[in-house]
N, C-alpha and C positions, 0 to 999 in steps of 0.2 A: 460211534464209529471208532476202528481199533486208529491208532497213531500210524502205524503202518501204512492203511489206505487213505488216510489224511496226507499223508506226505505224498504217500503217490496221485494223487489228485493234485496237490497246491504245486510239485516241483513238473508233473504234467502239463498245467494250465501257464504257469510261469513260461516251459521251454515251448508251447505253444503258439504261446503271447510272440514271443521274440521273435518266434520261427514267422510267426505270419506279418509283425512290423519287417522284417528281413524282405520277406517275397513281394510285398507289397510295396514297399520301395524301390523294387529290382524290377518291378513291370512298372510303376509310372515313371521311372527312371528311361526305359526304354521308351515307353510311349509317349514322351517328349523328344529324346534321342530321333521317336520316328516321324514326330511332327515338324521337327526343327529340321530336319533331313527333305522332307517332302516342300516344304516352304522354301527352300536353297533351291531344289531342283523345279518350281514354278516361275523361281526367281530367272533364271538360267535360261530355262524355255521363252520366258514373255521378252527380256532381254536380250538374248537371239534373234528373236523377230521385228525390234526396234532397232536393229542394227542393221538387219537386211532393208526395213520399210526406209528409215534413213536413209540409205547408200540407196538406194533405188534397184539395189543387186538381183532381186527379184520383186515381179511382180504382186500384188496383195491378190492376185484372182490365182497363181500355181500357187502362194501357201495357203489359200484357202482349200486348193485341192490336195494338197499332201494332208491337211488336217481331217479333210472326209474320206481319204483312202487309208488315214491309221486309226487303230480300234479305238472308242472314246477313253477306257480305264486309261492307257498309254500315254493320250495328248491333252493336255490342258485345253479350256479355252483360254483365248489370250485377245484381252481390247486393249486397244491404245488410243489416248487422248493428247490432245497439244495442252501447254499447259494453261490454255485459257479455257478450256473442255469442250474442245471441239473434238469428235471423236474421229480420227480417220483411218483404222482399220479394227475388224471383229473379225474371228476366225469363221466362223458363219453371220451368214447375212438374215439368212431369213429369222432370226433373234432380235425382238424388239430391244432397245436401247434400254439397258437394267439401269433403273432409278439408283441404286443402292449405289452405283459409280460414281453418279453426281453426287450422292451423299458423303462418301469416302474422297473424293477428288481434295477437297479443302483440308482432308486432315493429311493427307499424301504431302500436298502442298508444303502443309508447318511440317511436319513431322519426319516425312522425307521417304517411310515407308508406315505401312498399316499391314497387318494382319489379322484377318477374319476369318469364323467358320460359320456356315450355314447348317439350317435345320433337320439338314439331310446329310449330314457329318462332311461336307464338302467345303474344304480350303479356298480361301481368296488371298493371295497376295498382291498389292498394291505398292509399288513404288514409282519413283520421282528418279527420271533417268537424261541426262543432255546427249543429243547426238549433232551433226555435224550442221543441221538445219534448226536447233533450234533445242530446247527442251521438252520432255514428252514424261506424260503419267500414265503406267502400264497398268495394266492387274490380268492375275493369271490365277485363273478358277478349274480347280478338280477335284476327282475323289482318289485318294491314296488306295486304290483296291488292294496292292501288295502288301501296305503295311498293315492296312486292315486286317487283312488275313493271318500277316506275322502274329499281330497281338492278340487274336483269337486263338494261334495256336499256343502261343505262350503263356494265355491264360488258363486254358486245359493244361499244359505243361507243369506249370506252377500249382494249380490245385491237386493234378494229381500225384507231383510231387511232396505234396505237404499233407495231404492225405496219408502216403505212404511213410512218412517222416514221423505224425503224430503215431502214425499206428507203433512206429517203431520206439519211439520215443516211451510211449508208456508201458510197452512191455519191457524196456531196457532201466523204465525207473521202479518199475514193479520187483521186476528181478532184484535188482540193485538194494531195495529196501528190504525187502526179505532177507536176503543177503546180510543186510546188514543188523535187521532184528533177529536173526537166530539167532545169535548169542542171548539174548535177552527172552525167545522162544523156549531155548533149552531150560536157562535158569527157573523159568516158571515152572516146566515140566520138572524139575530138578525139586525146587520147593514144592509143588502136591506133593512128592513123596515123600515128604518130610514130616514128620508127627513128631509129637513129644517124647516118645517113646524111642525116636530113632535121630537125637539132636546129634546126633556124631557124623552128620551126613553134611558135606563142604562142596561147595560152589566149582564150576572150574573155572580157575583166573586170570585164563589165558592166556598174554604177552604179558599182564601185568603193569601195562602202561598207558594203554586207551582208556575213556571214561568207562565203556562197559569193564573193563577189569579192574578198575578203580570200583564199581558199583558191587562186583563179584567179591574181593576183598573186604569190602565194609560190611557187605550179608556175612562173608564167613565172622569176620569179627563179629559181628552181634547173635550168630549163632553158637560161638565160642562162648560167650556171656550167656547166654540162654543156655546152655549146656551145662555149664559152671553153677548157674544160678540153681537149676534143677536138681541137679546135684548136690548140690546145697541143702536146700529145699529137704529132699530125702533126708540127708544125713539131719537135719535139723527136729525134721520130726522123728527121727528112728530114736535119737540120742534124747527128744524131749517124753517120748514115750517111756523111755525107759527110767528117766529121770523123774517123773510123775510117779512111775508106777510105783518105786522104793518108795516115797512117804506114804501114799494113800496106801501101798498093802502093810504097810506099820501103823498105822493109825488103826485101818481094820481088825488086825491080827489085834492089838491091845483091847480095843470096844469089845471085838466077840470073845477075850477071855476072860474080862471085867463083867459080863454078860453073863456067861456060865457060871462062874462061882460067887464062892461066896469071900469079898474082899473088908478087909478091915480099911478104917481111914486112912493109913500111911500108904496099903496100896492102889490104893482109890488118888490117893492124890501125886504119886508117882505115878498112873496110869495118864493121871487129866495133865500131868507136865510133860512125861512124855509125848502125851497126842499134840499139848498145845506146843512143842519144840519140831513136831513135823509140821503140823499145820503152818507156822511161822516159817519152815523153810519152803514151803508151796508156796506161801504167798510172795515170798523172796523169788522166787522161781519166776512166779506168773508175771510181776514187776517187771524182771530184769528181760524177758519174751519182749513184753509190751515196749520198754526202752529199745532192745532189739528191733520191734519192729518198726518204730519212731526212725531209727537211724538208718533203715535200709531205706527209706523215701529216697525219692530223688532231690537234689539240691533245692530245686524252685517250689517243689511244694515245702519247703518247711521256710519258718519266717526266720530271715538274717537281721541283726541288729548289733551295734555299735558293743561291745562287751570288753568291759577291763580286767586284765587276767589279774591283776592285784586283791578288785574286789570279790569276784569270783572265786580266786582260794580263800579269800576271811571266810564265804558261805561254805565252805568245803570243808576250812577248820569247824567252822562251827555244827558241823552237821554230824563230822566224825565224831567229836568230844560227844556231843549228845546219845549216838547211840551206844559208845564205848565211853566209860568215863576214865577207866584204864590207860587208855588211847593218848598218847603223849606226840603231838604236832608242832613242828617249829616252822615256820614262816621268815624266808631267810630273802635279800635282795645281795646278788652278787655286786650288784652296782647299781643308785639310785639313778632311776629316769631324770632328762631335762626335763623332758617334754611327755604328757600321759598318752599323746600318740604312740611312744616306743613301746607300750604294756595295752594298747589297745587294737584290737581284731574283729573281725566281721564273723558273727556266730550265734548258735542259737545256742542262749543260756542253760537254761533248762539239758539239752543235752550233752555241751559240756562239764556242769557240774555232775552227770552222771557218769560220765569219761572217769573225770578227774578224783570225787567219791570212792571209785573205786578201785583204782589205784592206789590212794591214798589209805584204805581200809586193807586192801591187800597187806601193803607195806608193814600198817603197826601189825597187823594179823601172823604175817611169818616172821617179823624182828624177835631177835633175843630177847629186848627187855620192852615190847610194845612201843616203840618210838620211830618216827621219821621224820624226816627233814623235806620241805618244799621251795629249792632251791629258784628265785625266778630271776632270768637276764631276758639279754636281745641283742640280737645283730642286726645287721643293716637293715634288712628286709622282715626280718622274722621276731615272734616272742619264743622263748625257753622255758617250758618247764618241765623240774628234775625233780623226784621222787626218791630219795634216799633210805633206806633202810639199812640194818644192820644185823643178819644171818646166816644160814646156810648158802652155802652159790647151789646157783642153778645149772649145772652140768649143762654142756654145750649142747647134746641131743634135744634134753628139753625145749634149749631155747630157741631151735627152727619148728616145734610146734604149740608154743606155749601159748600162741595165738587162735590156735583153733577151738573150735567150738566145742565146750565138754570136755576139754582136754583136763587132767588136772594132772600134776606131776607126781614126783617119787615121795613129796613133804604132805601130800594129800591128808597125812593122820594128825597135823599137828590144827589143823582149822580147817572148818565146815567150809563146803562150797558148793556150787555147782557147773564148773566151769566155764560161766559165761562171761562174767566180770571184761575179763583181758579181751576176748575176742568182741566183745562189745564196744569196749574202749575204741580199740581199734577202725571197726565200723565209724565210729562218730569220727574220732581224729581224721583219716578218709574225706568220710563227709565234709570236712573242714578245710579239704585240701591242702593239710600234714603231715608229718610222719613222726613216727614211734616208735623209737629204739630201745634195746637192751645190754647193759652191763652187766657182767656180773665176778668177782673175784676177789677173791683177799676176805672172801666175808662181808663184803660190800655190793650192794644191789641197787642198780639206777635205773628209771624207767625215765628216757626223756622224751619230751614231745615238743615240738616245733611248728608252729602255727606261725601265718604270715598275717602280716600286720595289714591294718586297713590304709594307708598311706602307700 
């Protein structure tokens, strides 16, 4: 069931519910109102005529006849008892003497009045009344025809008023809902046309202030990332294609001409260094993919754990010396820790040393004489670390794309690459919820990075 017709049922049955505790207390309301009204006026009637029997003002044989010359709905019967239950007048005679009076007399007595209905919806009031001879127990029995009639009309009145209420009611909560899921109708319809192929396609976001435009906004933002992403994606494989195909057609190109002819030892083994010097940069290649694609994970799928940025560069020193022994690393504290808290962060090691690696490798790779410096502090909140080298600057154009993927700069001739290093870096630092900056001038080159401490 769509949410739509769910709401319009539950806010239907709810404004139903009300509407009918409403109406229903509005006619027993009344039909007390009419009982409590018909009981006053039998009171009135029997009362009257204990006032006339008392005074002797008329006879009990003319109000017997005004009683059979007015129609019975109109005139109560009315008995009157002395208060020891002697009965000395009924408005008819030929009416045996109702037991039920002698039964009521003693509660009349204590209680002073009594109210009863009979099983034929006919009222009995009974009270306890003094007149000028003495004390007298009335009761005065009839059927309310008028209010009868009221309350039947009222009850047709009331049903088919709430007949026509509910009818209205749910096509006003019907409309009302629709009304209010179109925005959320369109969007759907907005999203089917939406493919991969056409992610440049945005939500409309309405006021911008209710939750649906709140909702419309977060779609456009994760289509913005889905758009960004794809795009990516593209450029990732066009640039890895292309970055494949330069070793493998050099590897090829040397087999098929070491193939054809006829090669002495020195070119046979210039042939097998060159292939093994491309092969080596594919496998550097396919590596540095796979870390890539380590680091695009989302947060929660990769494991976090307690990491010391101290000990983390000694594995970094030591990873660099080993594959450059050239490679000259200095390990510098601008100012020793109290506490290993201020050098320790929440991080996946492994991908940070591959961050850090290759930065570090960058550095001695473009310095003048192969050397850097790994500069590490901390402030309040966060750990430092700085990458120093000593060469070329990096022209300012460079360095708003030096991050991107394949990018490599204008120094590309002095060391191999394939410019994924920096842009990978990047990704993880990200991942780490960091940032990564650059200097560059005087001949002096700083990469620093910023990661927030686990405290």
């Amino acid at each position: 069931m769509k949410i739509q017709t769910k709401l319009s049922l539950i806010y239907s049955c709810i404004f139903g519910i009300i509407l009918l505790i409403f109406v229903v207390a509005v006619y027993l309301y009344y039909s007390r109102k009419s009982e409590d009204d018909y009981f006053e006026r039998l009171h009135i009637r029997a009362a009257l005529k204990v006032d006339l029997i008392d005074g002797e003002t008329i006879s009990p044989d003319i109000l017997r006849l005004i009683y059979e010359s007015t129609p019975g709905e109109y005139e109560p019967l009315v008995t009157i008892y002395t208060k020891q239950g002697k009965l000395i007048y009924r408005d008819k005679q030929d009416v045996s003497e109702s037991s039920k009076h002698r039964l009521l007399i003693e509660s009349v007595k204590q209680k002073g009045v009594c109210k009863t209905w009979d099983e034929d919806d006919r009222q009995t009031y009974g009270f306890l009344i003094e007149g000028l001879k003495g004390e007298y127990v009335a009761f005065a029995t009839g059927y309310d025809v008028h209010g009868f009639t009221r309350l039947t009309n009222l009850r047709w009145i009331l049903l088919t008023a709430y007949l026509i209420a509910i009818i209205f009611i749910i096509l006003a909560v019907r409309l009302f809902a629709r009304q209010a899921f179109s925005p959320v109708s369109r969007m759907i319809n907005e999203v089917k046309r939406n493919n991969p192929s056409n992610l440049g396609l945005r939500l409309d976001e309405g006021n911008r202030k209710d939750e649906l435009a709140s909702l419309a906004i977060t779609f456009n933002k994760m289509l913005a990332q889905l758009e960004e992403a794809f795009t990516e994606q593209k450029r990732l494989v066009y640039n890895m294609s292309h970055e494949l195909r330069t070793p493998l057609a050099a590897i090829i190109t040397e087999l098929e001409l070491s193939e054809q002819r006829q090669c002495d030892e020195e070119e046979y083994r210039r042939v097998i260094g060159q292939t093994l010097k491309d092969a080596n940069r594919l496998a550097k290649l396919s590596n540095s993919l796979l870390d890539l694609a380590k680091a695009s994970y989302d947060v929660s799928g990769i494991a976090m754990h307690p990491v010391r940025i101290d000990e983390l560069m000694l594995e970094v020193y030591s990873k660099v010396q080993r594959a450059d022994s050239q490679c000259s690393v200095h390990l510098l504290f601008d100012k020793e820790p109290d506490d290993e808290s201020l050098i320790t962060i929440e991080g996946n090691s492994y991908l940070l040393e591959v961050a850090f690696t290759n930065l570090v490798d960058n550095a001695c790779k473009y310095s003048v004489d192969k050397t850097c410096e790994i500069r590490l502090s901390y402030k309040e909140n966060s750990c430092l670390v700085s990458v120093v080298n000593n060469g070329k600057d990096i022209p300012l154009e460079e360095q708003q794309a030096i991050f991107n993927p394949f990018y490599r700069g204008s120094n590309k001739s002095v060391a191999d690459g394939n410019g994924i290093g920096l842009y990978l870096t990047q990704k993880i630092v990200d991942l780490h919820q960091g940032s990564i900056c650059l200097h560059s001038s005087h001949g002096i080159t700083s990469f620093i990075v910023e990661l927030p401490l686990t405290h």
